[in-house]
N, CA, C and O of each residue as an XYZ file, in Angstrom:
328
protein
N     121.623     38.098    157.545
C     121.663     37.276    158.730
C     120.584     37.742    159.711
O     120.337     38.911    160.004
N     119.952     36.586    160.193
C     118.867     37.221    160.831
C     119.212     37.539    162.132
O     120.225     36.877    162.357
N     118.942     38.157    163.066
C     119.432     39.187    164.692
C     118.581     38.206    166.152
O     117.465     38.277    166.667
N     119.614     37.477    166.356
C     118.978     36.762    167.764
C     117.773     37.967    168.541
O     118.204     39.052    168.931
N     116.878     37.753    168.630
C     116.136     38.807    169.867
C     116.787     38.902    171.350
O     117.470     38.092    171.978
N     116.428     39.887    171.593
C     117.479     40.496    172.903
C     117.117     39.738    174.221
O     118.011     39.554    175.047
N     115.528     39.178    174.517
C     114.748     38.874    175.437
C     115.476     37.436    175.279
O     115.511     36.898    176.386
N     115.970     36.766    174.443
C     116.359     35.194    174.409
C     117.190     34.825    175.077
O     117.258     33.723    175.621
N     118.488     36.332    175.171
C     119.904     36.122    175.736
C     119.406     35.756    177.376
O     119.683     34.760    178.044
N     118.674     36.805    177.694
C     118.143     36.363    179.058
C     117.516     34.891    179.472
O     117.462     34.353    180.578
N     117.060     34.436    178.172
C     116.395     33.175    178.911
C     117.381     31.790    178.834
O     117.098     30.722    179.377
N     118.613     32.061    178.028
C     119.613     31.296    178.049
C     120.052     30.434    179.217
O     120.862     31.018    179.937
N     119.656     28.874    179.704
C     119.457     28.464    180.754
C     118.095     27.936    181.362
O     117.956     26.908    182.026
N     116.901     29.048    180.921
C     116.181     28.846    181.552
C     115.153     27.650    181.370
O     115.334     27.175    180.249
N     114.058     26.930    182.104
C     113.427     26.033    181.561
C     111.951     26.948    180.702
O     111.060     27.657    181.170
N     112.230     26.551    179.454
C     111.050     27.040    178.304
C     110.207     26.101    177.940
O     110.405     24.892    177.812
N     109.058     26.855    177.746
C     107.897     25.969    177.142
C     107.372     26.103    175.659
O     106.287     26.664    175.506
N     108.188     25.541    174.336
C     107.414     25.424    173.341
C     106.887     25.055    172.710
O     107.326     23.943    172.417
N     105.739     25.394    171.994
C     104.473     25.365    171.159
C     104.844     25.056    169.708
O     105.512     25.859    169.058
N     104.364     23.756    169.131
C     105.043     23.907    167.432
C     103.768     24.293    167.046
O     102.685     24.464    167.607
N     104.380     24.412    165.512
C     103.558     24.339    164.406
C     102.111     23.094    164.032
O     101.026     23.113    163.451
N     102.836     22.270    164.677
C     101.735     20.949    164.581
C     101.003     20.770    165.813
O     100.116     19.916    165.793
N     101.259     21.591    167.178
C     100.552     21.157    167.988
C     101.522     20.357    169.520
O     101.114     20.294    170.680
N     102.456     20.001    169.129
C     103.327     19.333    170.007
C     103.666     20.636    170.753
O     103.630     21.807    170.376
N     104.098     19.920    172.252
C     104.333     21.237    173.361
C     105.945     20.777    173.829
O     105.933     19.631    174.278
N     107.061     21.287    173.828
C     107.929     20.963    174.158
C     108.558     21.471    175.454
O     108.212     22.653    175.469
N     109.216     21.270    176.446
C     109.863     21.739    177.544
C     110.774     21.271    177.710
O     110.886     20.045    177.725
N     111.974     22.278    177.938
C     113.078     22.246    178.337
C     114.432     23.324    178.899
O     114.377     24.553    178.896
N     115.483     22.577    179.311
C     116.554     24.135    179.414
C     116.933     24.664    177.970
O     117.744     23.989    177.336
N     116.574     25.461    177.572
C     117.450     26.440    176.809
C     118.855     26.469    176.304
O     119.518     27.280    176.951
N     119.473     25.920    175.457
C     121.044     25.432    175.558
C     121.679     26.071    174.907
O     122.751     26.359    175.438
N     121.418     26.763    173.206
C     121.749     27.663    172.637
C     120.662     27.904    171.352
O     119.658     27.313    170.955
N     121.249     28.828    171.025
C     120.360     29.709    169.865
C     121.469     30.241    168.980
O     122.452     30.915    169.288
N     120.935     29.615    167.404
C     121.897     29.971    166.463
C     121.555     30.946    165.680
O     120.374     31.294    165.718
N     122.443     31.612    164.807
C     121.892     32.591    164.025
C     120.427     32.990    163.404
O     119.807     34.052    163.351
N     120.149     31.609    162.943
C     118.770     31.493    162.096
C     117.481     31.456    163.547
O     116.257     31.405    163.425
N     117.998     31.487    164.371
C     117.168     31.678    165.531
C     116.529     29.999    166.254
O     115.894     29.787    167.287
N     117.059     29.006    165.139
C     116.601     27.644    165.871
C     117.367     27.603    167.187
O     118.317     28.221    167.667
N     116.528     26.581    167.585
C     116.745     26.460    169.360
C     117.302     24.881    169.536
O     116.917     23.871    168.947
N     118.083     24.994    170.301
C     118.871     24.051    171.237
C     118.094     23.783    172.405
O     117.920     24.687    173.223
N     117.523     22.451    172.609
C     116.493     22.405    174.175
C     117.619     21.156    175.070
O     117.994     20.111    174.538
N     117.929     21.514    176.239
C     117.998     20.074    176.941
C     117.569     19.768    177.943
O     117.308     20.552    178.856
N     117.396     18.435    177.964
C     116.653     17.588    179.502
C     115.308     17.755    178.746
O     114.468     18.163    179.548
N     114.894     17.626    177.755
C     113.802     18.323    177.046
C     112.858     16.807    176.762
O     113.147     15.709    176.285
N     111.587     17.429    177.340
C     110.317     15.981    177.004
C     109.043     17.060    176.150
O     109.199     18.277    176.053
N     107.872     16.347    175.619
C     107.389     16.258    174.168
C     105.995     15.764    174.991
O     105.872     14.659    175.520
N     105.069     16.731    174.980
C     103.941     16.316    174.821
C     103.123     16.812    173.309
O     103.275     17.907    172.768
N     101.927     15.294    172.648
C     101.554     15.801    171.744
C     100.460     16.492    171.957
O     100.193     16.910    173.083
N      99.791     16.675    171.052
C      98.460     17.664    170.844
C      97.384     16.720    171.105
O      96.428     17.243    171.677
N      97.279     15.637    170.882
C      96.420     14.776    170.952
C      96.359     13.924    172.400
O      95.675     12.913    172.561
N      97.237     14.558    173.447
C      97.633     14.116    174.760
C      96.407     15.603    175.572
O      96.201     16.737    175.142
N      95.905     14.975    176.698
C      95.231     15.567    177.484
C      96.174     16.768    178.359
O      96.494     16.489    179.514
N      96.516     17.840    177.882
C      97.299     18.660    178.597
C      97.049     19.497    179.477
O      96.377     20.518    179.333
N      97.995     18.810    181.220
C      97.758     19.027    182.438
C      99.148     19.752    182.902
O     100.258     19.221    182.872
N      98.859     21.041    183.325
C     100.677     21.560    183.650
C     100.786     20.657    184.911
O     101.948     20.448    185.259
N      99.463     19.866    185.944
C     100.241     19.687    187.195
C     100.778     18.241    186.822
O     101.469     17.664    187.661
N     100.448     17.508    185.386
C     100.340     15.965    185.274
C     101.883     15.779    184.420
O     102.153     16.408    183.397
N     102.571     15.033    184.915
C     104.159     14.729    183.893
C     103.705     13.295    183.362
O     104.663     12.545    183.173
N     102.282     12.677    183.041
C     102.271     11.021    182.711
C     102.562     11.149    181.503
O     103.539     10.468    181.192
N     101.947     11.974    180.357
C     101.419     12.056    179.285
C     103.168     12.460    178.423
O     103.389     12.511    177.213
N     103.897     12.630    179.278
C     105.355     13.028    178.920
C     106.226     12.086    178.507
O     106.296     10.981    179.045
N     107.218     12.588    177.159
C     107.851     11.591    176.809
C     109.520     12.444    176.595
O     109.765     13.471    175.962
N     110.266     11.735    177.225
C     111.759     12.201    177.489
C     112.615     12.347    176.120
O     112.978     11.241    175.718
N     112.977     13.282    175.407
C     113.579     13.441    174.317
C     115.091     13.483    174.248
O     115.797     12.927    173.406
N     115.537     14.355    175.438
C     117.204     14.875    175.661
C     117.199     15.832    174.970
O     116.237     16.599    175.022
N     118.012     16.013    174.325
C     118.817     17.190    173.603
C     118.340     17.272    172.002
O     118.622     16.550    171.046
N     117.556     18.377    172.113
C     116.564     18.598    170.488
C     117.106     19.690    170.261
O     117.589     20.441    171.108
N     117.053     19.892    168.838
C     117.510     21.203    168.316
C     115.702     21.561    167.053
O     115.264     20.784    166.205
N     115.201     22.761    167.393
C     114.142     23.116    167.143
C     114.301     23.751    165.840
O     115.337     24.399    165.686
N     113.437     23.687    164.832
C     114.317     24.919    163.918
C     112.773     25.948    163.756
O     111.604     25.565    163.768
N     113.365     27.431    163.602
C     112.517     28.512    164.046
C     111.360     28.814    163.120
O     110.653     29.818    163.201
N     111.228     27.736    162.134
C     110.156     28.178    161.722
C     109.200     27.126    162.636
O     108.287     27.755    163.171
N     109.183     26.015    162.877
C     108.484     25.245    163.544
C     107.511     25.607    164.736
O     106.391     25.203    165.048
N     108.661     26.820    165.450
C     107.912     27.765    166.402
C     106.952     28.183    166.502
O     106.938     29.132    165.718
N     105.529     28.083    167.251
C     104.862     29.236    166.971
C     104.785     30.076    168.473
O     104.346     31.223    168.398
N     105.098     29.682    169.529
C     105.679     30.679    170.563
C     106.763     29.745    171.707
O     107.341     28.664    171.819
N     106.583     30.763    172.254
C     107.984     29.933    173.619
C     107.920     31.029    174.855
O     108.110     32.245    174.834
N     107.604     30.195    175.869
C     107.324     31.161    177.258
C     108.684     30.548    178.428
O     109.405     29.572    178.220
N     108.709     31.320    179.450
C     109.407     30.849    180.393
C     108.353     29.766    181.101
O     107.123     29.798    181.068
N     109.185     28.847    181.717
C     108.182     28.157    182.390
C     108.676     28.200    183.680
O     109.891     28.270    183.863
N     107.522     28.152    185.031
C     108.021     28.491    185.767
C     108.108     27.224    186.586
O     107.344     26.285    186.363
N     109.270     27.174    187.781
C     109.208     25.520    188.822
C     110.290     24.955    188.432
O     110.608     23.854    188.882
């Protein structure tokens, strides 16, 4: 079984910013994290890679809700701040 990382429990709640595998940027609250380490996002919107990416611009944004990520897809995840 693979071991949640310790730094995650803390961000439980928080609004995160992740990065896939293909290029898509995702943001959202943090909702849960399961064993295998995939992620639970909510209130969560989807910019692609092929979208002009502006942290001050929300046009290019598209509203998803409630995604569940799975951890290989990941290739990082930051706090975001605001």
């Amino acid at each position: 079984m693979a071991e949640v990382p310790p730094e995650m429990h803390n961000l439980l709640g928080a609004r995160l910013r992740v990065t896939l595998a293909d290029g898509r940027v995702l943001t959202g609250h943090l909702h849960c994290l399961d064993w295998k380490q995939n992620i639970l996002l909510r209130d969560s919107f989807v910019k692609s890679s092929f979208d002009e990416i502006d942290e001050n611009s929300d046009s290019s944004e598209k509203f998803l809700g409630l995604i569940a990520i799975e951890a290989k897809d990941v290739v990082k995840y930051e706090r975001k701040q605001g």
